[in-house]
Short mmCIF file of the C-alpha atoms (twelve columns), coordinates in Angstrom:
data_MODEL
# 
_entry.id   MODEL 
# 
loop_
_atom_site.group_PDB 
_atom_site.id 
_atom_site.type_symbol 
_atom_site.label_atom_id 
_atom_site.label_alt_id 
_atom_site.label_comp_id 
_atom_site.label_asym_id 
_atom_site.label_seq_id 
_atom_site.Cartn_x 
_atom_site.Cartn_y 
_atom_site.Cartn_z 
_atom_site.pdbx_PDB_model_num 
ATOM 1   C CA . UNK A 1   -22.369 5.778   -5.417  1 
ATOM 2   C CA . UNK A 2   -20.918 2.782   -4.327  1 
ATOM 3   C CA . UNK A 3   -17.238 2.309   -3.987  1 
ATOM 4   C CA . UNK A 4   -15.430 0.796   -6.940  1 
ATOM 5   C CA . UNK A 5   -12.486 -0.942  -8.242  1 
ATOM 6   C CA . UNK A 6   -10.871 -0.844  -11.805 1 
ATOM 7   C CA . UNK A 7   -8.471  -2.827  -13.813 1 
ATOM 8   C CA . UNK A 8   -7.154  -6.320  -14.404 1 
ATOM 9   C CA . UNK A 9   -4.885  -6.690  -11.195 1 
ATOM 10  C CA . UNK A 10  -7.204  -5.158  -8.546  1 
ATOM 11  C CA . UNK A 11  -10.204 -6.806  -9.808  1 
ATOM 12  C CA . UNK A 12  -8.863  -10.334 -9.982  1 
ATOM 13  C CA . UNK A 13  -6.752  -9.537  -6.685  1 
ATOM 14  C CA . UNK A 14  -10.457 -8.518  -4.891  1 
ATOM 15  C CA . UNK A 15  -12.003 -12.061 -5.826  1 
ATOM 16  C CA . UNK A 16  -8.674  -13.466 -4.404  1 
ATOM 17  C CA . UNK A 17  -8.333  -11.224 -1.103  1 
ATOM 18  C CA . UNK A 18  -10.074 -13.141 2.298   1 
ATOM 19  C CA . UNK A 19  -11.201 -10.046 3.589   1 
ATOM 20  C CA . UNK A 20  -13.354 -8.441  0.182   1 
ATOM 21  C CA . UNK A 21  -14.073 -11.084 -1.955  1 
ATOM 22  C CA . UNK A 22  -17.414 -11.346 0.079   1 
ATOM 23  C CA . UNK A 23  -17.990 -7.372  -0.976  1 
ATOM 24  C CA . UNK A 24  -17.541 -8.094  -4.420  1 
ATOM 25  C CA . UNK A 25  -21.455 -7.481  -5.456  1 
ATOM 26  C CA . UNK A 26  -21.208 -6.724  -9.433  1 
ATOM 27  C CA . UNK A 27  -18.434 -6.421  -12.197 1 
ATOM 28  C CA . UNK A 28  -18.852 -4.295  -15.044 1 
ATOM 29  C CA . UNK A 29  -16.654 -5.561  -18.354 1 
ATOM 30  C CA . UNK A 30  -15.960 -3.425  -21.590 1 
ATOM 31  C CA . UNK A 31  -17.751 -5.016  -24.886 1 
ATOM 32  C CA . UNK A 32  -14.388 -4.891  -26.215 1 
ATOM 33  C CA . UNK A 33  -12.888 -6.733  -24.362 1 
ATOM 34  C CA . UNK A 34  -12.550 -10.561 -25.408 1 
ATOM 35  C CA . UNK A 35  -9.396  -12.051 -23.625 1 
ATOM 36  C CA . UNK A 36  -8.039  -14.491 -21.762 1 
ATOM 37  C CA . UNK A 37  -7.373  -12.705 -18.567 1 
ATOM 38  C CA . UNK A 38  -11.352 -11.713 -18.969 1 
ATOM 39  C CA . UNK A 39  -12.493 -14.650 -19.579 1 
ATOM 40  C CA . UNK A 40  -10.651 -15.794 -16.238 1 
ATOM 41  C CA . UNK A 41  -12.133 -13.201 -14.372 1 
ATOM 42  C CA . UNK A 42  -15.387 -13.521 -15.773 1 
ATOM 43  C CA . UNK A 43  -15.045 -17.188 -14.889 1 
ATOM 44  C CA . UNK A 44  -14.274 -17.055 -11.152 1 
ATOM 45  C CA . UNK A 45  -16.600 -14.360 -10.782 1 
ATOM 46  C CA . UNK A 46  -19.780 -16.764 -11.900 1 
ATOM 47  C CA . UNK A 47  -18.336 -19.457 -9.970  1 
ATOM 48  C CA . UNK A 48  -18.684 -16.874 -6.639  1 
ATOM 49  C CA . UNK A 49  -22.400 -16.367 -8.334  1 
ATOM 50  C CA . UNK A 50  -21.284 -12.347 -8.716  1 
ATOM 51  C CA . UNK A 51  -23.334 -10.791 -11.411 1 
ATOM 52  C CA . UNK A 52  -21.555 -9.823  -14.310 1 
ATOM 53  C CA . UNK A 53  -22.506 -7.272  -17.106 1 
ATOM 54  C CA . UNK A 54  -21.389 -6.265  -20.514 1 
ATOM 55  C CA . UNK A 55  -21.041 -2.404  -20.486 1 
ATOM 56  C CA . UNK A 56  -20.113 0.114   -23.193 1 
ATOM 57  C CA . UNK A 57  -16.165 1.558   -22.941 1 
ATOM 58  C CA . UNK A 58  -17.527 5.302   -22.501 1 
ATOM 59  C CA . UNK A 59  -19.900 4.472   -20.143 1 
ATOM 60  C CA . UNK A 60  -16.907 2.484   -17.658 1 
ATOM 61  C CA . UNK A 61  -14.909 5.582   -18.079 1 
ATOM 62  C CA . UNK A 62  -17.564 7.671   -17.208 1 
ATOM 63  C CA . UNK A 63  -18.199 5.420   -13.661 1 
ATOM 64  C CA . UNK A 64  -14.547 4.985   -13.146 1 
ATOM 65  C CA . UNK A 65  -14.002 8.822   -14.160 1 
ATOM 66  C CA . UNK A 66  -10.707 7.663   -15.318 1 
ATOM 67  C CA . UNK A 67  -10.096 5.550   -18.718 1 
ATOM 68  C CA . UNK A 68  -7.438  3.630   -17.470 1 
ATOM 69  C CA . UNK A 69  -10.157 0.897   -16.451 1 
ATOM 70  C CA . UNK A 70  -8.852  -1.977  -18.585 1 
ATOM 71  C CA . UNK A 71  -12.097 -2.590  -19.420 1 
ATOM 72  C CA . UNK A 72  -13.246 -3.933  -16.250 1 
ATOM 73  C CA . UNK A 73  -14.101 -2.645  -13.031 1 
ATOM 74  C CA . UNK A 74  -16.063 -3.938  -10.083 1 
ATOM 75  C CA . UNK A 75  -18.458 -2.523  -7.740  1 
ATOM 76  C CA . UNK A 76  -17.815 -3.200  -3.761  1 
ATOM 77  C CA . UNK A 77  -20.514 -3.094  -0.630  1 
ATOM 78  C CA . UNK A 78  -18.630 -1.408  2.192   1 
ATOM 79  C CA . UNK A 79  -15.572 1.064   2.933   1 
ATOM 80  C CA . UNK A 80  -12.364 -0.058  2.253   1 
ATOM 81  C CA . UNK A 81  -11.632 -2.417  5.608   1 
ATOM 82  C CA . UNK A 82  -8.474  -0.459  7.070   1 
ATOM 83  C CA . UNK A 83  -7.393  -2.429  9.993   1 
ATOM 84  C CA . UNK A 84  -6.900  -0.871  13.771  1 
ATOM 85  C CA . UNK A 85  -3.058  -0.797  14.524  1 
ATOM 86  C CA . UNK A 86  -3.555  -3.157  17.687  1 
ATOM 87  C CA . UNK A 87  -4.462  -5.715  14.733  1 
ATOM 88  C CA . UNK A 88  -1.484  -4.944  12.994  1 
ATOM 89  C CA . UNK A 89  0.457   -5.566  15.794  1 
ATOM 90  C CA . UNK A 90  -1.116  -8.969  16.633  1 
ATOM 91  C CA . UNK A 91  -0.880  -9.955  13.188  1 
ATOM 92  C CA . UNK A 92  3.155   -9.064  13.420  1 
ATOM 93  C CA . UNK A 93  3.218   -10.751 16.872  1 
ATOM 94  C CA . UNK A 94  1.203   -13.742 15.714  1 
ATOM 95  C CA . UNK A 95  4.052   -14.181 12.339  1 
ATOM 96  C CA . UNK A 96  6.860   -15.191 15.072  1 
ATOM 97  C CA . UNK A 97  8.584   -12.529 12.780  1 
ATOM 98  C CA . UNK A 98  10.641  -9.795  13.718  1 
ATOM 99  C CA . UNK A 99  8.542   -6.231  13.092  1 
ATOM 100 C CA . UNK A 100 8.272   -5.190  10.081  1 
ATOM 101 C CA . UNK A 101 6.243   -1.770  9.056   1 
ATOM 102 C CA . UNK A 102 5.985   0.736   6.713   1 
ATOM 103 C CA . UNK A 103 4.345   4.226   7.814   1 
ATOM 104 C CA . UNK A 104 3.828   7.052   5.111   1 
ATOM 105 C CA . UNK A 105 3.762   10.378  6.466   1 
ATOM 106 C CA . UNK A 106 1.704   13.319  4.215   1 
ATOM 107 C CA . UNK A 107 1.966   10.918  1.252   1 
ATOM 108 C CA . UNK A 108 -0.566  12.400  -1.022  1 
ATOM 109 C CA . UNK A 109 -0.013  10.812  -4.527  1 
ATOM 110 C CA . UNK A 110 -2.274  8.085   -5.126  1 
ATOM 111 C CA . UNK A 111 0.583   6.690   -7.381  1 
ATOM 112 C CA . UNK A 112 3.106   6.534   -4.641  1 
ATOM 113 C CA . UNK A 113 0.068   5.802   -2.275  1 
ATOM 114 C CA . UNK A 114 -0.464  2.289   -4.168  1 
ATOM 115 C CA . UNK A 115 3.205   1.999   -5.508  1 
ATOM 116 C CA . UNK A 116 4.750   1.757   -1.566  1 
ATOM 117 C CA . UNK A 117 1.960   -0.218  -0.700  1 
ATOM 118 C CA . UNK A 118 2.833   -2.657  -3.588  1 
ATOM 119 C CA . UNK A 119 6.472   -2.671  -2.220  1 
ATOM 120 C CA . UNK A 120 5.376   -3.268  1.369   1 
ATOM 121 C CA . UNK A 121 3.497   -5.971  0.430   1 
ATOM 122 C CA . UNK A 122 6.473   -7.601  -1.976  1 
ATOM 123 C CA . UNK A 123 8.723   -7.107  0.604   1 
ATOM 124 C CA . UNK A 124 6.741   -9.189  3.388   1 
ATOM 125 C CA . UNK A 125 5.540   -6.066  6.187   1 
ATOM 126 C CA . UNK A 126 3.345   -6.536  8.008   1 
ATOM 127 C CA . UNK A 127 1.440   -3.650  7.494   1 
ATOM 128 C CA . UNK A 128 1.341   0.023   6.163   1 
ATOM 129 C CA . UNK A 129 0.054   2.878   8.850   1 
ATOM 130 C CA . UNK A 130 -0.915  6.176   7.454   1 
ATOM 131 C CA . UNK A 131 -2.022  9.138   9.148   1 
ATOM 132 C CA . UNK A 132 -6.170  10.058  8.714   1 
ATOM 133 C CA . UNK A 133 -5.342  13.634  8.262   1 
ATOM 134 C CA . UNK A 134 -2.611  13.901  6.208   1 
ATOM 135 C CA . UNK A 135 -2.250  10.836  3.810   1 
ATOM 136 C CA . UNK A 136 -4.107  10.077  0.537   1 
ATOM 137 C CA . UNK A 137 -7.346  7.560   1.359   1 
ATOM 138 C CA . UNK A 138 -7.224  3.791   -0.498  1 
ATOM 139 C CA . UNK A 139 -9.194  4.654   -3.201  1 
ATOM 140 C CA . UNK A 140 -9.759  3.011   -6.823  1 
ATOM 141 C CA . UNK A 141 -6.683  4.503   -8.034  1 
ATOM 142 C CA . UNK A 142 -4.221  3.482   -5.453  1 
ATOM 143 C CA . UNK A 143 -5.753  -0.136  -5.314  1 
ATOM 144 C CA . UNK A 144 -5.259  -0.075  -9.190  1 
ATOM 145 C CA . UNK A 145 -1.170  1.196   -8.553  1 
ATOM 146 C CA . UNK A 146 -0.772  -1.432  -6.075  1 
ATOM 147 C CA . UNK A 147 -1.513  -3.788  -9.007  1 
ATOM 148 C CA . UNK A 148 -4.033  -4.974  -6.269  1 
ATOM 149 C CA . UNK A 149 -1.666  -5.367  -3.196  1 
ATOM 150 C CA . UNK A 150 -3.883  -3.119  -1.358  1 
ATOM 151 C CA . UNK A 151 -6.758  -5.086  -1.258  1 
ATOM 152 C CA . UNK A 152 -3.926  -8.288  0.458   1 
ATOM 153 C CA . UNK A 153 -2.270  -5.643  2.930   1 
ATOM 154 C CA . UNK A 154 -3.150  -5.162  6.221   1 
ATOM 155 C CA . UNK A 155 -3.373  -0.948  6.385   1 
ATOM 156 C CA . UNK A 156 -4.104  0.904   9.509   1 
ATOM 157 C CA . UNK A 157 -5.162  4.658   9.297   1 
ATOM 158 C CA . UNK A 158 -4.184  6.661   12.726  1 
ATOM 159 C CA . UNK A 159 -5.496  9.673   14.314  1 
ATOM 160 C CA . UNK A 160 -2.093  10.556  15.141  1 
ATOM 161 C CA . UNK A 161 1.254   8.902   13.430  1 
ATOM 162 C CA . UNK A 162 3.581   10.200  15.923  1 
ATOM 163 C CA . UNK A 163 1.454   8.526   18.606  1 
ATOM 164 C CA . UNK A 164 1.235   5.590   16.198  1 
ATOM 165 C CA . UNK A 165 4.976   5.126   16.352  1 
ATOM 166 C CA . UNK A 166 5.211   5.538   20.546  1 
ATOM 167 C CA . UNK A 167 3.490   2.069   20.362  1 
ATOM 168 C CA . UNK A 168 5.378   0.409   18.506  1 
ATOM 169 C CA . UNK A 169 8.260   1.935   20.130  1 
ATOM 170 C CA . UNK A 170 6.949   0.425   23.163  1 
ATOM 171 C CA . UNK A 171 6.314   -2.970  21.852  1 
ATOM 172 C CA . UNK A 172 9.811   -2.978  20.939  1 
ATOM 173 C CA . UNK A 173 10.216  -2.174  17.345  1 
ATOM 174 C CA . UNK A 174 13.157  0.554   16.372  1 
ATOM 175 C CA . UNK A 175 11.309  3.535   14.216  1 
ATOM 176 C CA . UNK A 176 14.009  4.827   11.134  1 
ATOM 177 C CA . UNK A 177 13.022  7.592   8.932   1 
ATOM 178 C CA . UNK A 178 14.456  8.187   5.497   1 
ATOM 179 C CA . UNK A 179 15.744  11.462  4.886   1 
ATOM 180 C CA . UNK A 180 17.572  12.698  2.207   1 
ATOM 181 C CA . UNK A 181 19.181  15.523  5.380   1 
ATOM 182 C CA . UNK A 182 20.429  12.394  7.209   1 
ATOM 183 C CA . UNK A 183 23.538  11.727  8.523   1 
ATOM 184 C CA . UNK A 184 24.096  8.108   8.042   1 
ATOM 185 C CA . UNK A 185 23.300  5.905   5.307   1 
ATOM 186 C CA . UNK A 186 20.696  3.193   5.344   1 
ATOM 187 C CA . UNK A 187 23.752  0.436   4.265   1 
ATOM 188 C CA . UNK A 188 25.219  1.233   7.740   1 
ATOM 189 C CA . UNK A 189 22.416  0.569   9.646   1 
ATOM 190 C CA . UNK A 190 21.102  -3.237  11.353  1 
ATOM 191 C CA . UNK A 191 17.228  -3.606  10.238  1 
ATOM 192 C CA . UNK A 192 17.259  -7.301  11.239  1 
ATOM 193 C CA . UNK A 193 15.584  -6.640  14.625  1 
ATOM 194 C CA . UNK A 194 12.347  -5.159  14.912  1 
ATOM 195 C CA . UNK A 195 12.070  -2.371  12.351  1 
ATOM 196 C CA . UNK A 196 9.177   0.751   11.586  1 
ATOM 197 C CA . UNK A 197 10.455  2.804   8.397   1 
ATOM 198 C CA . UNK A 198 8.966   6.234   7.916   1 
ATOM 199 C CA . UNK A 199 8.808   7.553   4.869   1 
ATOM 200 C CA . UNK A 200 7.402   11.235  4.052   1 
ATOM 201 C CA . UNK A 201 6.056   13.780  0.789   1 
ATOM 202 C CA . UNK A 202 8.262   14.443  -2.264  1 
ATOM 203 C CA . UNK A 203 7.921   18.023  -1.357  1 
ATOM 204 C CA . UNK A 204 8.086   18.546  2.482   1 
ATOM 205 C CA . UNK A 205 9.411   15.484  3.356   1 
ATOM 206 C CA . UNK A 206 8.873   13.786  7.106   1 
ATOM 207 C CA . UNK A 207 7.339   16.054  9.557   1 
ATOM 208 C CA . UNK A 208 9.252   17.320  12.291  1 
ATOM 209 C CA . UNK A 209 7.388   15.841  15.655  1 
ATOM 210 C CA . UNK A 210 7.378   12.637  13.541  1 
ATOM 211 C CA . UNK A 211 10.954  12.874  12.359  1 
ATOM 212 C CA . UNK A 212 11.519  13.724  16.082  1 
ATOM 213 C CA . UNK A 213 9.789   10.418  17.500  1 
ATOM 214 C CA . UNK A 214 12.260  8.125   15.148  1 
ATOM 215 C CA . UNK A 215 15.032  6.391   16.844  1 
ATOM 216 C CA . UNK A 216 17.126  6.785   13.561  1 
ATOM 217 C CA . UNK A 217 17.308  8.576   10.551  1 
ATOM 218 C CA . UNK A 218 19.146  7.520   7.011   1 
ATOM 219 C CA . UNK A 219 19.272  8.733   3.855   1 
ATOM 220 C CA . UNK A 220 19.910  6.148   0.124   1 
ATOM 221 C CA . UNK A 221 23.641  7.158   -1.028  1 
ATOM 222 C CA . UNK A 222 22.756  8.513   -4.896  1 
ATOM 223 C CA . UNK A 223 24.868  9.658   -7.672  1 
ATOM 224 C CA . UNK A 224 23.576  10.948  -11.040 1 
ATOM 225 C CA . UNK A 225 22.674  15.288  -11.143 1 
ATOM 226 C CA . UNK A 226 19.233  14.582  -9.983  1 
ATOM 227 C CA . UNK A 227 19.973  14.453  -6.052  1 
ATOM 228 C CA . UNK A 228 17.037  12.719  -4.641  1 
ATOM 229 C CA . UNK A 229 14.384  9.392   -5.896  1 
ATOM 230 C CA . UNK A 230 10.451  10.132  -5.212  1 
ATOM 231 C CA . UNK A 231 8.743   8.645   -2.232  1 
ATOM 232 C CA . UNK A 232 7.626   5.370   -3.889  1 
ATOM 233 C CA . UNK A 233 11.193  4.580   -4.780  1 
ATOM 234 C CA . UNK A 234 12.897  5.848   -1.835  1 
ATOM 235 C CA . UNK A 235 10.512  3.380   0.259   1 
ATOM 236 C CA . UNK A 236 10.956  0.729   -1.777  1 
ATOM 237 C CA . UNK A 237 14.777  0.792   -1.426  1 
ATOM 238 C CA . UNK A 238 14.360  1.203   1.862   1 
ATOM 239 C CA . UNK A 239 11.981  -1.759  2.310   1 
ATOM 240 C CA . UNK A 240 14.220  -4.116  0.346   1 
ATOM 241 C CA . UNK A 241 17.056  -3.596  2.119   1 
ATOM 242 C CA . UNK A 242 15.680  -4.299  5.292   1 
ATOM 243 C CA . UNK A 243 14.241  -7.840  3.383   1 
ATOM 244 C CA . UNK A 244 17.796  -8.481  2.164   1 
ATOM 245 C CA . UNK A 245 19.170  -8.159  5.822   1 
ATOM 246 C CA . UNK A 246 16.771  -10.700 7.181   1 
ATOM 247 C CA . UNK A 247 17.335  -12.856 4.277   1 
ATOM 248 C CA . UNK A 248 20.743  -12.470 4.786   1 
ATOM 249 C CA . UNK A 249 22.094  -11.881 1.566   1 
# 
């Protein structure tokens, strides 16, 4: 089968995004579903001459295996384009910015897979790095919990992440993992200059060659009985910060 794409955000997102709207071969929409942000959809869609046919509820749910379609959901030519991290590195080095990455170590969770994306992407990285053999693959359901943002995010997949952060260690960017075991907190830390953040699993955390390979590790000061925030939330704190520094709020 080929691969797919569901909801209103990803769909609309993947006739926006430079690098899929040419994969965009057919959208499927749900009889029931007479809106506006259809209609828009449908609209754009027939202006990029992509077919476009009215398809039963059940029988969306059944391709999406999942009924939290929205009543819409596309069908793509290709893989999902992940990017080589040399590319990521030119596209950082081409911004004039300062580094500014995200890498996800054994994050499983499509949820958290497509929420920290989202966050990466809001925050203005330049591009998420997960590891082939431990990380969840894009798939429909993280592109539809990115609200999209996947499909506008450069994303490299690595043989090796602890490799993967050696280079940018030796183009010059400063690796921090967040740990809730850390010593100091992120407020204390400088994430103006060039900056990797590592974030790992709910339940095991960041792996220790990887944690061992950071230049710093941090944990987010909490209060409240529950003692730690899940990895989509812990990133995003994490990522924010580092945009507040280098807005200089």
């Amino acid at each position: 089968m080929k691969r797919i794409i569901y909801g209103i955000n990803p769909v609309k997102e993947a006739l926006k995004a430079e690098d899929t709207v040419d994969s965009v071969e057919k959208i499927f929409v749900s009889g029931r579903r007479k809106d506006r942000l259809i209609d828009d959809i449908i609209k754009e869609a027939r202006r990029k001459g992509i077919e476009i046919k009215e398809t039963a509820q059940d029988e969306l749910t059944n391709i999406a295996k999942t009924s939290s379609h929205q009543g819409i959901l596309a069908f793509m030519s290709g893989e999902y384009p992940y990017r080589g991290l040399p590319e990521l590195i030119e596209i950082w080095k081409k911004s004039g910015e300062r580094a500014f990455f995200l890498l996800l170590d054994s994050i499983h969770d499509p949820q958290n897979m497509g929420a920290l994306i989202r966050s990466a992407h809001a925050a203005g990285a330049h591009g998420v790095i997960v590891p082939k053999d431990r990380s969840c693959p894009v798939t429909a359901s993280v592109i539809k919990a990115s609200a999209g943002a996947a499909l506008h995010t450069p994303i490299a997949m690595v043989t090796n992440l602890r490799e993967a952060i050696k280079r940018l260690k030796d183009e010059g960017a400063w690796v921090y993992a967040i740990e809730t075991s850390a010593e100091k907190s992120i407020y204390s830390l400088d994430l103006k200059g060039d900056v990797a953040i590592v974030i790992g699993s709910e339940g095991k955390g960041i792996r220790r060659l990887v944690m061992e390979e950071s230049d710093f590790c941090a944990f987010i000061p909490m209060k409240g009985k529950v003692n730690s925030l899940n990895a989509a939330q812990a990133g995003t704190v994490a990522l924010f910060e580092t945009r507040r520094q280098r807005d200089g709020a």
